[in-house]
Every structure is written in structure tokens, then in C-alpha cells.
VEXDREN-2710 file (C-alpha; in Angstrom, 1 decimal):
% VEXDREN-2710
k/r/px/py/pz
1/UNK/28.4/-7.4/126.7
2/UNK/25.8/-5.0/127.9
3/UNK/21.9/-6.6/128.5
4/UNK/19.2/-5.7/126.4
5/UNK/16.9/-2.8/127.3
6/UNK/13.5/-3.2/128.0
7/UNK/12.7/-0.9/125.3
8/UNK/14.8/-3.2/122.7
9/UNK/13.2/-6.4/124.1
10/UNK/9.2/-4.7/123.5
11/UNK/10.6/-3.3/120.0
12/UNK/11.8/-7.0/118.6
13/UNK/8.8/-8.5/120.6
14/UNK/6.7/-6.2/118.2
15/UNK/8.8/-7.0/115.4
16/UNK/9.0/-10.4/116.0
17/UNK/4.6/-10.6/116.6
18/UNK/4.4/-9.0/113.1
19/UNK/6.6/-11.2/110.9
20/UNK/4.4/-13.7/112.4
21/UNK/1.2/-12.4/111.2
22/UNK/2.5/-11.3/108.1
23/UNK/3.7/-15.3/107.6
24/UNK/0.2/-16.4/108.9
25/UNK/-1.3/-14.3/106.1
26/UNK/0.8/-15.2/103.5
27/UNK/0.5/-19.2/104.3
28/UNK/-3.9/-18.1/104.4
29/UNK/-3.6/-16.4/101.1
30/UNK/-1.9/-18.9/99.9
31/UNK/-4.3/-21.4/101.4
32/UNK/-7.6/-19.7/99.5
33/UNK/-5.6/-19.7/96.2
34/UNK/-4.8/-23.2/96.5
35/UNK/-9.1/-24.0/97.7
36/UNK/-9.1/-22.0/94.3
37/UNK/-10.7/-24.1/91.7
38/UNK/-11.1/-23.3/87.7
39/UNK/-13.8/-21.7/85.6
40/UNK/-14.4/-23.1/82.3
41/UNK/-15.8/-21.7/79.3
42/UNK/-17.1/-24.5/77.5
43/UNK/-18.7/-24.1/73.6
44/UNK/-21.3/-26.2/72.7
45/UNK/-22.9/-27.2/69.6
46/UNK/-24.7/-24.4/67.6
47/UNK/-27.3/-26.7/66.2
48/UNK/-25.7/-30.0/65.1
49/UNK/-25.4/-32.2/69.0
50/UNK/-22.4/-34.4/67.4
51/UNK/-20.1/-31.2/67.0
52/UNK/-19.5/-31.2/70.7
53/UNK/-16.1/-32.0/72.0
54/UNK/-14.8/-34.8/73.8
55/UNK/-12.9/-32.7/75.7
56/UNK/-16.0/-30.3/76.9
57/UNK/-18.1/-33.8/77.8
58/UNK/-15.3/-34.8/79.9
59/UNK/-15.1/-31.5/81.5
60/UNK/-18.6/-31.2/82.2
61/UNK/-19.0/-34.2/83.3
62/UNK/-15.8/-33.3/85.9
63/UNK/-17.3/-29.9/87.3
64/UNK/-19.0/-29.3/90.5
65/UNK/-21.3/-26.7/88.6
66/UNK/-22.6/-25.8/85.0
67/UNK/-23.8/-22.3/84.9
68/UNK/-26.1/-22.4/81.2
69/UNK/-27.8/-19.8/79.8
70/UNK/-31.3/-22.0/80.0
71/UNK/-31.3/-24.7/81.9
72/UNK/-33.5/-26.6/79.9
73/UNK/-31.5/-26.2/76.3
74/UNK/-28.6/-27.5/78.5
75/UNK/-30.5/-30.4/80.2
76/UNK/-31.1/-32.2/76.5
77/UNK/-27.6/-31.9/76.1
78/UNK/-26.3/-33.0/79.0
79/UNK/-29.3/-36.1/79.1
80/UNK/-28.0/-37.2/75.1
81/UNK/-24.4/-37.8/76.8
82/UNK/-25.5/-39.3/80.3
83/UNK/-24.2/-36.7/82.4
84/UNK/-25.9/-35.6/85.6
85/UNK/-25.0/-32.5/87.2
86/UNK/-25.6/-29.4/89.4
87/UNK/-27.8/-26.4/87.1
88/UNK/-27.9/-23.0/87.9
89/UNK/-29.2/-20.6/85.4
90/UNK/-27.1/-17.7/84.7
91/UNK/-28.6/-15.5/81.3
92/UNK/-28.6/-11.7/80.8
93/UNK/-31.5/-10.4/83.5
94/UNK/-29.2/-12.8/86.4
95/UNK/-25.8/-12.0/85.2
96/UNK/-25.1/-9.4/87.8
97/UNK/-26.1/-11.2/90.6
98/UNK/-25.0/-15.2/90.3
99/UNK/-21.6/-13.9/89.3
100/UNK/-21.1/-13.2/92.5
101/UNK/-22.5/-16.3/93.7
102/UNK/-20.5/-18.4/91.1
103/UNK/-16.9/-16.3/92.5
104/UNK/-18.1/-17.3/95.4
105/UNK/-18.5/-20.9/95.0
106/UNK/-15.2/-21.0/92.9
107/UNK/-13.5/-19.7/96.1
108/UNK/-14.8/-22.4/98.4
109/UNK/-12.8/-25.1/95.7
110/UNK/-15.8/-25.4/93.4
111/UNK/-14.9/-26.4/89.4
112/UNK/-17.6/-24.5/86.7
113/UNK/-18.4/-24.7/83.4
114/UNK/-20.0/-21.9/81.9
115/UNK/-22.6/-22.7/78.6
116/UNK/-24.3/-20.9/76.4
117/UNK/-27.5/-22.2/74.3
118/UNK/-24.9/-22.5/71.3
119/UNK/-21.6/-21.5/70.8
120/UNK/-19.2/-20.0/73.0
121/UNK/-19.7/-18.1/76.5
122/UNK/-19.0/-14.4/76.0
123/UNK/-19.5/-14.0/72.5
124/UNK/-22.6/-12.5/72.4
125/UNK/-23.7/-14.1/75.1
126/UNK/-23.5/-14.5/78.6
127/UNK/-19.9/-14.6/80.3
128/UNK/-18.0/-11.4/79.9
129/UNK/-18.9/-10.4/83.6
130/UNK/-18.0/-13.6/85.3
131/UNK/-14.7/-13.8/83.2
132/UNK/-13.8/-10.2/84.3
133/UNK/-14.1/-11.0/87.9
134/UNK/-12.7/-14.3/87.9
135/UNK/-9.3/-12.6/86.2
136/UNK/-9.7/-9.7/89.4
137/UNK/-9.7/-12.8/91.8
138/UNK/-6.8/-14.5/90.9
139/UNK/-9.4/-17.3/89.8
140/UNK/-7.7/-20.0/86.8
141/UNK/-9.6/-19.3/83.6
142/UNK/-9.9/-22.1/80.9
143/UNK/-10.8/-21.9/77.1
144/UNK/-12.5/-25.4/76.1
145/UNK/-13.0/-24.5/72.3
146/UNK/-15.6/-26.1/70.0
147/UNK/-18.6/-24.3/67.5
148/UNK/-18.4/-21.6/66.5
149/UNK/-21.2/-19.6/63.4
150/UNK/-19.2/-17.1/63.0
151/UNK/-16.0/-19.4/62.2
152/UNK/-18.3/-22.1/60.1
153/UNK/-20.2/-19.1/58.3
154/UNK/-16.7/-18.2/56.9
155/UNK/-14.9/-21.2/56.4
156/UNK/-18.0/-21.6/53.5
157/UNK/-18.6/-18.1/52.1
158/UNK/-16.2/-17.8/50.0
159/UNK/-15.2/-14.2/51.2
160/UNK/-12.2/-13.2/51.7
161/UNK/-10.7/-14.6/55.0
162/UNK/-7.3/-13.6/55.4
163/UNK/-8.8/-10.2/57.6
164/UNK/-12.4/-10.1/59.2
165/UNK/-14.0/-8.3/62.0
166/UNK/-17.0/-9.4/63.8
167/UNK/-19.4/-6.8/64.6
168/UNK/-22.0/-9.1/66.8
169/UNK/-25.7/-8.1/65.8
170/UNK/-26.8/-5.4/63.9
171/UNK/-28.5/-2.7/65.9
172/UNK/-32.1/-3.0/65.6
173/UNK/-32.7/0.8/65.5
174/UNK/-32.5/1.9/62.2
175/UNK/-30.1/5.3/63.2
176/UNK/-28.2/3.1/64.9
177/UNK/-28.5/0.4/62.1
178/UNK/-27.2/3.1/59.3
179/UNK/-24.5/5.2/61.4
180/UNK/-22.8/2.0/61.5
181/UNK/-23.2/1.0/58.3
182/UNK/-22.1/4.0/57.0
183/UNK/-18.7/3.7/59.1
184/UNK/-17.7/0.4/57.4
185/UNK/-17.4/1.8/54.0
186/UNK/-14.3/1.9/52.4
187/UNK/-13.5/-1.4/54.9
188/UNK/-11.3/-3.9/53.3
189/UNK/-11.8/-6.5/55.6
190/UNK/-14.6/-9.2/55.4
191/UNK/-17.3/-8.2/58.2
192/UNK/-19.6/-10.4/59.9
193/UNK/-22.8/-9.8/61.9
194/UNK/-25.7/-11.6/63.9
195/UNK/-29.0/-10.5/62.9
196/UNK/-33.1/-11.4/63.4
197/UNK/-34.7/-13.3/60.8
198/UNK/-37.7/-10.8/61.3
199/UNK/-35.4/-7.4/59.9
200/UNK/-33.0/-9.6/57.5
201/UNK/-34.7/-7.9/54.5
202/UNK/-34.9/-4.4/56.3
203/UNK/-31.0/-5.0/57.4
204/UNK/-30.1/-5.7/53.3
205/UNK/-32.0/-2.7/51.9
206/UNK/-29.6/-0.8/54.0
207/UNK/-26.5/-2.7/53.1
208/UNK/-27.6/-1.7/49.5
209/UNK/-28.4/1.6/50.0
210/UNK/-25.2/2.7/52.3
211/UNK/-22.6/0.0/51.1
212/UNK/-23.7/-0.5/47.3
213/UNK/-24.9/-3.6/45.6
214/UNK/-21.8/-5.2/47.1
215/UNK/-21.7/-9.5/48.0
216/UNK/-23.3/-10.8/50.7
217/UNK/-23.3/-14.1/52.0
218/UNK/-26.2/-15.3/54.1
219/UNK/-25.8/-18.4/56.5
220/UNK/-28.8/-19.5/57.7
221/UNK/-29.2/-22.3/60.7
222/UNK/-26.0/-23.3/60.3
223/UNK/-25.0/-27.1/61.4
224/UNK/-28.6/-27.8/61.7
225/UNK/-31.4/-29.5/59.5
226/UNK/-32.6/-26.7/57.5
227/UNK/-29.1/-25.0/57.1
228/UNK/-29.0/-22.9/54.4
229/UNK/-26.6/-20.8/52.1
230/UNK/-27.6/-17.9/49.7
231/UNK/-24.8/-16.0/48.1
232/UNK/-24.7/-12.9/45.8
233/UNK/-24.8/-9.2/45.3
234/UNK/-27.1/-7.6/48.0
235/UNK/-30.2/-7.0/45.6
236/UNK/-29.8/-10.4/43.9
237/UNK/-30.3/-11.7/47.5
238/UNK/-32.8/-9.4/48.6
239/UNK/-34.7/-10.4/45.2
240/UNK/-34.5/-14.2/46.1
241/UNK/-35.3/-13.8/49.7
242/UNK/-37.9/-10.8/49.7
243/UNK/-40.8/-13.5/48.9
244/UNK/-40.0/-15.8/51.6
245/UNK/-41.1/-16.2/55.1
246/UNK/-37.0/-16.2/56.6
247/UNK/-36.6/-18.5/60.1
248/UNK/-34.1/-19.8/62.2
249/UNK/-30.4/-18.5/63.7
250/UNK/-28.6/-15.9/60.5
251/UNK/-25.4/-14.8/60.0
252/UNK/-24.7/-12.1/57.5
253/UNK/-21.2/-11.7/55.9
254/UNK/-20.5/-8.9/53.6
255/UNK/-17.2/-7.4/51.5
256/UNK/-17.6/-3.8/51.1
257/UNK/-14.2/-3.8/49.2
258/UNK/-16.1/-5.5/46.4
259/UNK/-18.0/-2.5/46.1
260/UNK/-15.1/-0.8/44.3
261/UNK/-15.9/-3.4/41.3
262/UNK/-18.9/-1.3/40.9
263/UNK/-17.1/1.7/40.6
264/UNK/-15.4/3.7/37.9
265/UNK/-13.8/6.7/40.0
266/UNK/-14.7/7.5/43.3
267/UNK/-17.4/10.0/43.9
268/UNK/-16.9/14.3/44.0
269/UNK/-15.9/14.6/48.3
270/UNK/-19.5/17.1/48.2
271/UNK/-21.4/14.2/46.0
272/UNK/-20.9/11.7/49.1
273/UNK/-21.0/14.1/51.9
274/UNK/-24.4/14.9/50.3
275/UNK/-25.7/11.3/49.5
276/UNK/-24.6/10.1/53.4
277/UNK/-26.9/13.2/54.9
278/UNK/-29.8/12.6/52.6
279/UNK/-29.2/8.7/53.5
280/UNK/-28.4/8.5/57.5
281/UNK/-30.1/12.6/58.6
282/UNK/-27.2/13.4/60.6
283/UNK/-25.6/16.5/61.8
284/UNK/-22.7/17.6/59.4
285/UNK/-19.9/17.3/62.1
286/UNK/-21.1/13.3/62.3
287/UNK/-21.2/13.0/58.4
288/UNK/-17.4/14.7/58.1
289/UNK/-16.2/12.3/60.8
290/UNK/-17.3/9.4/59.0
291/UNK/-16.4/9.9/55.9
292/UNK/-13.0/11.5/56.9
293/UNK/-12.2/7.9/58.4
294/UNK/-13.3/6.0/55.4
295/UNK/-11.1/8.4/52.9
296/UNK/-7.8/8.7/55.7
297/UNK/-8.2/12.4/55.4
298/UNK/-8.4/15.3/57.9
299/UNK/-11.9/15.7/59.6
300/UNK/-11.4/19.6/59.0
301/UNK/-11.2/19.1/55.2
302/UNK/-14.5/17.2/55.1
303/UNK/-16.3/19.8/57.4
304/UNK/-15.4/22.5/55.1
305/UNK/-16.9/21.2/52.2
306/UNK/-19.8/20.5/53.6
307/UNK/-20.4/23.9/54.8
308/UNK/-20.5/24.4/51.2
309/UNK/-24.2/22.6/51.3
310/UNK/-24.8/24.3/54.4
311/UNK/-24.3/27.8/52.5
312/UNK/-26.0/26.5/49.2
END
């Protein structure tokens, strides 16, 4: 048999040098995702201290790290069950920045629970950044479920619950406020949304005036003390509360399918394209695209009527 060339001998040499590198990154990749430790997103009592798990104590008290929200809400937690552990802050005007710190401690074999002040990481609150890098990483993600408002708000409403939506909290800005209103009408579903004690009355004149005096359940401090549940039509609520001074953590829920109780026939296409302008001040084009969602017909049809007003 002939010898090998030189030229044969480099080329399986070369071959031979990167197999080996390629196995040496392989068995180092392999070695970060095993130093790879898990990010938990822990809930934790919205109010009530005794509705935390005994799965999320154990877990926090098995992490290297708990990232909260505020470090001092979480220290009276932690302090009720005994557990002593490595802080760091991580809230809204942080996020961007200790998420990267947090990946990187995750990375060197680092367990972390993520809290909020109540409730659950990520819904409207903190957490949606961190969980989005952690799934670009590779990094083991792990629901620890507890609390939830939205959940115990509905549970006792007495709304419908077989299809809901949340919407988190109501914009503050009153266009803002009304446009989305104004796109929920016609909704079947049950709908629930954070608001501010401070524009709960403000937030229910609109729900009147957009939705109709449909019912609206108000949850007030739920699991806590003071907790508090008024129930009704919207101005039957708005009557009862209007004379208070409201405080504390609320949760709105509303059915604008019980509107339709309040209704005979539905209202002349021009009749509502008219009432939503005079109501919300938007450009035509907006009004026809909302209310061509809420009726399932074409955008087009709505637009033309409404050039009707336009020409009138």
C-alpha cells in the first residue's frame, strides 16, 4: 500500500485538531448549562400573610437570591417565616440593568426567586424582562403559583367566569381611558382591570357613559382587613361610592354583555357612530374602526355612514 502524502497527513491533522475543539466546546457548553441554575417566579400574598405557599417558603428559603420589588415589603415576609437571605432590589426604574446582573449570577450556578410586593412577578409587575432573557439563555424557568386579585376578585363576583380577559390597569389618560373603553363594547366576556383609588369614580362615570349602566363589581383590598365588595349597575355603585373617601388596592370587574338587558333594539349604525364622536372626539376613521369591530362588519361600511355626518 502506497504511504500517505504529506499533504494527506496536514489535511487529517487539521481535521483531526478541529473535531477536537469542536468536542472541547461542546463538553464547555454543556458544562455552563449544567453550572445553570433555575429562576423562580414565586407569588406571594396580596394582603393576607397566611395565603403564602408552603411550597414558595421552601423555595425561598432554598435560593441563593430573592430579587423583590422592595426590599423592605419582602423583609417582613421573609422575617414572619424565619428565613434569612441575600436581597437585591429589582422594581421598574432597575429592571433593565439587574437583569443583566441576575442572568449573570444564574450563569455562575446561582438559584433566584423573583417577588413582587403582592401577587405574581410579571403580572403587572416586575418580571417580564428577566423571564424573556432567561428563556433566550437556555436558563430553567419555574412557576411557583399562589395569590392571585384578579383570580380571588372573580371567584366572588358573581360574573360570569366561563370567558374573561384581563386588561391590567386602566389608562390614566382620559383619551386613552375612553378609546379603550369604547373598544370593549359589544364584548361578551367578563373583563377585569386594576385601577387607583384616587380615579375609581372618574373611571365609573366613563364605564357609564361608553358601556351603559351595565354591572360592575368592585373588589376592594382584597384578603386584607378592610376588604371590601360592592356590587351593582355602574350608577347604583357610583351613587353608593361617590360620598366616600375610597382607599386601598381595587379591582374593577365589569360585563358589558349585560348591557344588552338594557336594550330593546340596537341603535341606527349613524345614531352610535354619532354618540361615540360626541363621547371619545375622535377622527371618523378611529370611530368606524371601532365600532366596525364591535358589530363584525366591514370598516368601509361604517366609514361611509359616517361621511353622512361629515356632509350633514
Amino acid at each position: 500500500m502506497a504511504g500517505k502524502s504529506a499533504g494527506s497527513t496536514c489535511c487529517e491533522a487539521i481535521a483531526s485538531g478541529r473535531c477536537k475543539i469542536a468536542s472541547v466546546s461542546i463538553a464547555i457548553l454543556r458544562a455552563i448549562q449544567n453550572l445553570m441554575k433555575t429562576l423562580y417566579i414565586v407569588a406571594t400574598p396580596i394582603g393576607n400573610l397566611e395565603d403564602i405557599t408552603l411550597r414558595a417558603l421552601r423555595v425561598l428559603k432554598e435560593v441563593d437570591i430573592i430579587a423583590a420589588e422592595d426590599t423592605r415589603h419582602t423583609r417582613k415576609l421573609l422575617q414572619r417565616y424565619g428565613i434569612s437571605k441575600q436581597l437585591t432590589s429589582y422594581f421598574e426604574h432597575n429592571e433593565l440593568k439587574k437583569t443583566e446582573w441576575l442572568i449573570s449570577q444564574l450563569k455562575l450556578g446561582k438559584d433566584i426567586a423573583v417577588v413582587s410586593d403582592a401577587g405574581t412577578p410579571g403580572i403587572s409587575d416586575p418580571g417580564y424582562r428577566l423571564i424573556n432573557m432567561a428563556v433566550e439563555n437556555s436558563i430553567p424557568i419555574v412557576s411557583i403559583p399562589g395569590p392571585s386579585a384578579i383570580i380571588s376578585a372573580l371567584s366572588i363576583a358573581g360574573l360570569p367566569t366561563d370567558s374573561f380577559c384581563f386588561e391590567g390597569f386602566i389608562p390614566s389618560k382620559v383619551g386613552e381611558r375612553q378609546k379603550l373603553l369604547a373598544s370593549l363594547k359589544g364584548t361578551k366576556k367578563t373583563i377585569v382591570f386594576y385601577e387607583s383609588p384616587r380615579r375609581l369614580l372618574i373611571t365609573l362615570a366613563d364605564i357609564n357613559n361608553i358601556l351603559g349602566d351595565i354591572n360592575v363589581v368592585i373588589a376592594r383590598e382584597m384578603t386584607k382587613l378592610h376588604e371590601e365588595i360592592v356590587r351593582g349597575s355602574v350608577s347604583k355603585v357610583l351613587t353608593d361610592l361617590s360620598s366616600r373617601t375610597i382607599k386601598g388596592e381595587i379591582t374593577i370587574l365589569v360585563n358589558p354583555k349585560s348591557a344588552e338587558m338594557h336594550c330593546n333594539a340596537p341603535l341606527p349604525l349613524i345614531d352610535e357612530i354619532r354618540n361615540l364622536q360626541k363621547e371619545l372626539s375622535l377622527p371618523l376613521k378611529e370611530i368606524a374602526k371601532i365600532i366596525a369591530e364591535q358589530r363584525g362588519i366591514p370598516k368601509r361600511e361604517v366609514y361611509k355612514e359616517a361621511l353622512k355626518l361629515k356632509i350633514g
